[in-house]
C-alpha positions as CSV (number, residue, x, y, z in Angstrom):
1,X,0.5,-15.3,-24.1
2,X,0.1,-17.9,-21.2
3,X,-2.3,-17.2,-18.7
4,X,-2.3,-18.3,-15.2
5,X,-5.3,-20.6,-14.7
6,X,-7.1,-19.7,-11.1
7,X,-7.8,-22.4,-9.2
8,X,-11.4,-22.9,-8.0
9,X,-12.4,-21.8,-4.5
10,X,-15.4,-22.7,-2.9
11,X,-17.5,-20.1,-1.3
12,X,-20.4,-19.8,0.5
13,X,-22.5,-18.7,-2.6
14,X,-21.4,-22.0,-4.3
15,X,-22.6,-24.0,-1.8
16,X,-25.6,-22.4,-1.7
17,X,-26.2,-22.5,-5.1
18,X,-25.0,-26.1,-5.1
19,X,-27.5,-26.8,-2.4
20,X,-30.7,-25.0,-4.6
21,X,-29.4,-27.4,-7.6
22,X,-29.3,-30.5,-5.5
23,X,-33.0,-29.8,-4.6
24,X,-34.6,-28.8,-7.6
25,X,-33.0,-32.3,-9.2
26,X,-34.6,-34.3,-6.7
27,X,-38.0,-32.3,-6.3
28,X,-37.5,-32.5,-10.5
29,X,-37.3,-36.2,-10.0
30,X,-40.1,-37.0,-7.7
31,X,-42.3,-34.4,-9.4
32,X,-41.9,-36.6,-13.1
33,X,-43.0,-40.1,-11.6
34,X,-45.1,-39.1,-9.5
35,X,-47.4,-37.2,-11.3
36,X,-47.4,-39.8,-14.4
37,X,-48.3,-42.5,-12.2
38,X,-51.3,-40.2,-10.5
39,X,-52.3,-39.1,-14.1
40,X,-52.3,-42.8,-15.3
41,X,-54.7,-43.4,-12.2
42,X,-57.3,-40.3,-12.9
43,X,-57.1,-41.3,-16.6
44,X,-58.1,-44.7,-16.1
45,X,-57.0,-45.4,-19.7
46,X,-58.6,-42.0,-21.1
47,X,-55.7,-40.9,-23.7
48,X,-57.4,-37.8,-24.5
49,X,-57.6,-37.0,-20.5
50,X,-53.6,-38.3,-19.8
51,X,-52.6,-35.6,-22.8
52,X,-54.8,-32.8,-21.6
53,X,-53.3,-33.8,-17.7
54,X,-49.7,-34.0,-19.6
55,X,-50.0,-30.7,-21.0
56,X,-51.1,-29.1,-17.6
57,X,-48.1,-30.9,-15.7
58,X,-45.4,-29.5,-18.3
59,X,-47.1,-26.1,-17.5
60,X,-46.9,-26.2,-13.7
61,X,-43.4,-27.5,-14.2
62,X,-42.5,-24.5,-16.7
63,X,-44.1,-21.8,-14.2
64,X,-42.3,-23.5,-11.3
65,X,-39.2,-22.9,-12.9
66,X,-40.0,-19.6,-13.9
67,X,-40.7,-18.0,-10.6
68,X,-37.8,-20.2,-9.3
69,X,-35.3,-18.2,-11.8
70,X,-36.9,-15.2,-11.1
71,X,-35.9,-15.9,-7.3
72,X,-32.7,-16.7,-7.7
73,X,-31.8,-14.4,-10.2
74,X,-33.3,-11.2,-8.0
75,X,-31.5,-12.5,-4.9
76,X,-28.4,-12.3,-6.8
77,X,-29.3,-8.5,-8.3
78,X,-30.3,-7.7,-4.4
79,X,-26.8,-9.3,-3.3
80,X,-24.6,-7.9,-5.8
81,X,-25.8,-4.4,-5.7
82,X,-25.6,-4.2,-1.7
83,X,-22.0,-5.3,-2.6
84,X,-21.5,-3.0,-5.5
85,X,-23.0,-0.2,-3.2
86,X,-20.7,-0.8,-0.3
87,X,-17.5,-0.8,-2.8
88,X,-18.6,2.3,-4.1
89,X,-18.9,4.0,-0.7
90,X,-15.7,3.2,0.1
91,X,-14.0,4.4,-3.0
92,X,-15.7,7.4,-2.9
93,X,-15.3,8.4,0.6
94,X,-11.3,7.5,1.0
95,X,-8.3,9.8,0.5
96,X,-6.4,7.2,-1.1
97,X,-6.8,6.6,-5.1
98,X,-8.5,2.8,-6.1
99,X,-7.1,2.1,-9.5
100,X,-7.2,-0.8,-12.0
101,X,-4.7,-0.8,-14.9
102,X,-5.0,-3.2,-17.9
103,X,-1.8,-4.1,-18.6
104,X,-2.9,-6.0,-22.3
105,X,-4.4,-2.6,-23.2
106,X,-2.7,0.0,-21.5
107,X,-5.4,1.4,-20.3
108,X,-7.1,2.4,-17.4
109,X,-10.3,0.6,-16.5
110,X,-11.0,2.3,-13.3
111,X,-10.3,5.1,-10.8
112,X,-11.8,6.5,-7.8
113,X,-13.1,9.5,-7.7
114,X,-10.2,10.5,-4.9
115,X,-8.0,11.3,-7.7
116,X,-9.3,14.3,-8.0
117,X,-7.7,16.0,-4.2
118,X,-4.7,13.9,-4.9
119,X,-4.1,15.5,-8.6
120,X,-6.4,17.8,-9.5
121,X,-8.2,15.7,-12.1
122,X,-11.8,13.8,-12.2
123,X,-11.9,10.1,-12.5
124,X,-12.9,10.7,-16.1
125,X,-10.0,13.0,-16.5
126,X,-8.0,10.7,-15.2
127,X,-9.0,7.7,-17.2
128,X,-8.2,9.3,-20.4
129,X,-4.8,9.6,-19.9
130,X,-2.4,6.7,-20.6
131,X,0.2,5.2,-17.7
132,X,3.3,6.9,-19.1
133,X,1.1,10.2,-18.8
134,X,0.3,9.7,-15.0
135,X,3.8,9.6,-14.2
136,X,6.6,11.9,-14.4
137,X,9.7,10.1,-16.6
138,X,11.9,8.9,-13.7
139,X,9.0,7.1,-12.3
140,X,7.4,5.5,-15.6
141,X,11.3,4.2,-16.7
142,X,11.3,2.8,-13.5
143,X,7.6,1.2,-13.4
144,X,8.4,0.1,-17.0
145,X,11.2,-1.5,-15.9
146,X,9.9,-3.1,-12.9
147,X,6.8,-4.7,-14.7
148,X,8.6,-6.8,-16.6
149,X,10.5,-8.9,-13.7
150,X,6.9,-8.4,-11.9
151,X,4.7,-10.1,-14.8
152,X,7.3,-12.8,-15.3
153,X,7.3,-14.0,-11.8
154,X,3.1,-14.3,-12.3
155,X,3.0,-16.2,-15.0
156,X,5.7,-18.7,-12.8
157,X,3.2,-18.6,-9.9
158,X,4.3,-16.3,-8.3
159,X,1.9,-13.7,-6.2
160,X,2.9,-10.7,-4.0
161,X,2.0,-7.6,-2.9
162,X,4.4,-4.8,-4.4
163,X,5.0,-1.4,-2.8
164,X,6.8,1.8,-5.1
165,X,7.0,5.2,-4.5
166,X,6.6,7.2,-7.9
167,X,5.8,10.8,-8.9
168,X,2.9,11.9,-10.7
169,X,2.1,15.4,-12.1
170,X,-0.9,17.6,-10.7
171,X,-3.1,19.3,-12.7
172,X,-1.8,22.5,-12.0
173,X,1.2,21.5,-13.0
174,X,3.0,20.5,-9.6
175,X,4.1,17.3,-8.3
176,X,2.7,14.5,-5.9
177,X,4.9,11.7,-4.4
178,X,2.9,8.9,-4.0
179,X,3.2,4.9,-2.4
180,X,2.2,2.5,-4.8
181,X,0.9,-0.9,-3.0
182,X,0.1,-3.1,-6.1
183,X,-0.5,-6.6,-7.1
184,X,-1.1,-8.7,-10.4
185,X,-4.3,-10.5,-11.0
186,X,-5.7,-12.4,-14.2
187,X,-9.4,-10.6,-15.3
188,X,-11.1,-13.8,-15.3
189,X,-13.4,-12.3,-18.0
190,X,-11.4,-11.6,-21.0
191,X,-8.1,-13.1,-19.7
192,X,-5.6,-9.8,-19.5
193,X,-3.3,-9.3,-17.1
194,X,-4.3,-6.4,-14.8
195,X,-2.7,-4.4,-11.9
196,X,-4.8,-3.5,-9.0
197,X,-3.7,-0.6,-6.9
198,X,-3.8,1.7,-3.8
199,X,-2.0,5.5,-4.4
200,X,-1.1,7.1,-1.2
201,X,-0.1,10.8,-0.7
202,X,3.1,10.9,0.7
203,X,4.5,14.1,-0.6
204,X,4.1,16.0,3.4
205,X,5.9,13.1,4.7
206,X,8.7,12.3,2.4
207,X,9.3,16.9,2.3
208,X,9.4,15.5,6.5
209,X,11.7,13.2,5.6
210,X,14.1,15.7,3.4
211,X,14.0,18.0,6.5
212,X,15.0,15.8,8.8
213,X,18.1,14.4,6.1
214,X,19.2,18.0,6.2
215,X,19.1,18.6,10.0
216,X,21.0,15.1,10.1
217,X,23.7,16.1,8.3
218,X,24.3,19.9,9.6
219,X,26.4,18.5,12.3
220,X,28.8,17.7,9.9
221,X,28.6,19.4,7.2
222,X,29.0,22.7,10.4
223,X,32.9,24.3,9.5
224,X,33.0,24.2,13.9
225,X,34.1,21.5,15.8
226,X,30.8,19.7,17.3
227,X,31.1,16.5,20.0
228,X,29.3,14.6,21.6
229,X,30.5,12.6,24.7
230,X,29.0,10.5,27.2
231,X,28.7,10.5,30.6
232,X,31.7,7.9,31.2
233,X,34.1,10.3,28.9
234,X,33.3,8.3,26.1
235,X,33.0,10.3,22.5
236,X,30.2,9.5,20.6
237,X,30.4,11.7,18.0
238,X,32.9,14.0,16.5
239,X,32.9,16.1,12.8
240,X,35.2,16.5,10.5
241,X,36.0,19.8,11.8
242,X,36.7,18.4,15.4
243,X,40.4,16.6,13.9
244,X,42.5,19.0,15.5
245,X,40.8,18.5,19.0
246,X,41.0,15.0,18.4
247,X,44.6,15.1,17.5
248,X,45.2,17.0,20.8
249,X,43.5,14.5,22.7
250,X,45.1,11.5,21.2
251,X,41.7,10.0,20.6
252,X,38.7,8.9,18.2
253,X,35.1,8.4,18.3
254,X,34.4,5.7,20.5
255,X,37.4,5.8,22.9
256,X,37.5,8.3,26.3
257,X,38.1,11.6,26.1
258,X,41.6,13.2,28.5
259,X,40.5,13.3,32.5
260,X,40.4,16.5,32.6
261,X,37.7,16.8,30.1
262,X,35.9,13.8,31.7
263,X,35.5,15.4,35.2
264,X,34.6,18.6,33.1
265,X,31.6,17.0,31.1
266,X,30.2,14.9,34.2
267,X,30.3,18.3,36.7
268,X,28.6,19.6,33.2
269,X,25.7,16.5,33.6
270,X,25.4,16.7,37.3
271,X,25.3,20.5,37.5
272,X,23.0,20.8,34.7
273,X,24.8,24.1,33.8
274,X,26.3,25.0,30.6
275,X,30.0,25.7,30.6
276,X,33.1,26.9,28.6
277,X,36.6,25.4,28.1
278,X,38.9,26.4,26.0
279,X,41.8,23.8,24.3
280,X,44.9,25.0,22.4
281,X,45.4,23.2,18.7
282,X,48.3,23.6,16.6
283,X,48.7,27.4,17.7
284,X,45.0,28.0,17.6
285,X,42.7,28.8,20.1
286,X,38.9,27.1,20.4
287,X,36.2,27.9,23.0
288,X,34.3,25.0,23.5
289,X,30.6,25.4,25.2
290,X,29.8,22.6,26.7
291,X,25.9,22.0,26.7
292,X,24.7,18.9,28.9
293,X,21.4,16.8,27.5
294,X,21.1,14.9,31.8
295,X,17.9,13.1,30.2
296,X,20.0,11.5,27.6
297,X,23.3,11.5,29.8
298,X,25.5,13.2,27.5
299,X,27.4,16.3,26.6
300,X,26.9,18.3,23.4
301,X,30.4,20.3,22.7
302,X,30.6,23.0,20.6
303,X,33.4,24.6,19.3
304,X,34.2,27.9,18.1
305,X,37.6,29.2,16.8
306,X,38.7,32.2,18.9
307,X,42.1,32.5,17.8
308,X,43.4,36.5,17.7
């Protein structure tokens, strides 16, 4: 399988480290000459006193380095545990769920410890179970299916930050709705193709949503005429159940209303008062109660079928 090479970026740790390089060659360099032409002048031809002096430098040279790696290498620890520790903070202390999937393995290779108020499970939990057991069907057919258009735009270059919204299972057996924000990187380690990700509880809001679907579509899905008409006469909106008024009228959603009815609904506005009219269809009788909104400049007509 092809795998996309990263290209190198220089950071402030490589210039640093290219910096501590740059010096120890040079200090290296002076240090070599330097001391063989000093040890050439104490030993004033003495070969047994140039080895012994030979034997020292190498030493000094060898501790040098020692306590030089030792430097470097516990500044790095320091670093990259103040890092590690900051990382770790924030996974732990978030209400959204870290997670890193390896996509050459299936697996899970990490999961914060969040998962466990958003599903009921512990991060160890969690990490046992495969993708296609994190997600109920609908959701897994449709992550299968997005993956593959997803993985074949990385390998072409291609880099972007996805969002989904998928359903998992709770422990308890309920269900979650959560918002996916993803991306595709290359472990740079072992070369597999991984998914990094943020899981967001979205259940309360999209049960929001559903509510407010429903409330949307009561007006006409209602078996009463309901209107709604401006303050210039003009109707804004009408239900299926308002044709016969319409019919009387001679009019549709979007044109003016009879005169009659125009002075009625801006009286309506200006008095701020609610009041009935009634309209004879096709040999039956509606009361229509005409409620006035003045803040939003319109006039909310209901209907009712009073026919004896």
């Amino acid at each position: 399988m092809n795998r996309i090479s990263s290209r190198w970026k220089w950071t402030a740790w490589d210039w640093r480290a290219l910096g501590i390089a740059v010096l120890y060659i040079l200090i290296g360099g002076l240090w070599i000459p330097f001391t063989d032409w000093w040890a050439a002048d104490f030993a004033r031809g003495n070969q047994q006193i140039l080895t012994q002096i030979s034997i020292y430098k190498g030493w000094v040279y060898v501790l040098v380095t020692g306590l030089l790696l030792y430097w470097l290498v516990r500044v790095n620890n320091h670093s990259l545990h103040a890092i590690n520790q900051k990382y770790v903070l924030l996974a732990e202390n978030i209400s959204d769920v870290v997670w890193i999937l390896d996509l050459d393995d299936g697996c899970f290779t990490y999961i914060s410890p969040s998962v466990q108020h958003l599903r009921g499970l512990t991060s160890e939990e969690a990490l046992r179970e495969t993708p296609q057991q994190a997600l109920l069907p609908e959701s897994w057919e449709h992550v299968t299916s997005a993956l593959a258009g997803r993985i074949e735009e990385f390998k072409d270059g291609v880099s972007r930050i996805y969002m989904d919204v998928l359903a998992q299972p709770r422990k308890d057996g309920s269900v979650v709705w959560v918002e996916v924000t993803s991306r595709l990187v290359v472990n740079e380690e072992n070369g597999h193709f991984e998914v990094y990700a943020v899981s967001r509880d979205i259940t309360e809001r999209r049960r929001a949503g559903e509510l407010l679907n429903t409330l949307a579509r009561f007006p006409a899905e209602n078996p009463n005429p309901i209107l709604r008409v401006d303050k210039d006469g003009i109707i804004l909106y009408a239900n299926l159940a308002s044709e016969p008024i319409l019919t009387v009228w001679g009019c549709r959603p979007g044109q003016m209303v009879p005169d009659d009815w125009r002075e009625s609904v801006s009286d309506t506005l200006q008095t701020g008062q609610d009041r009935v009219l009634e309209i004879h269809c096709d040999g039956r009788l509606f009361a229509c109660d005409l409620h006035p909104l003045t803040d939003l400049g319109y006039v909310n007509v209901y209907g009712r079928d009073v026919t004896e």
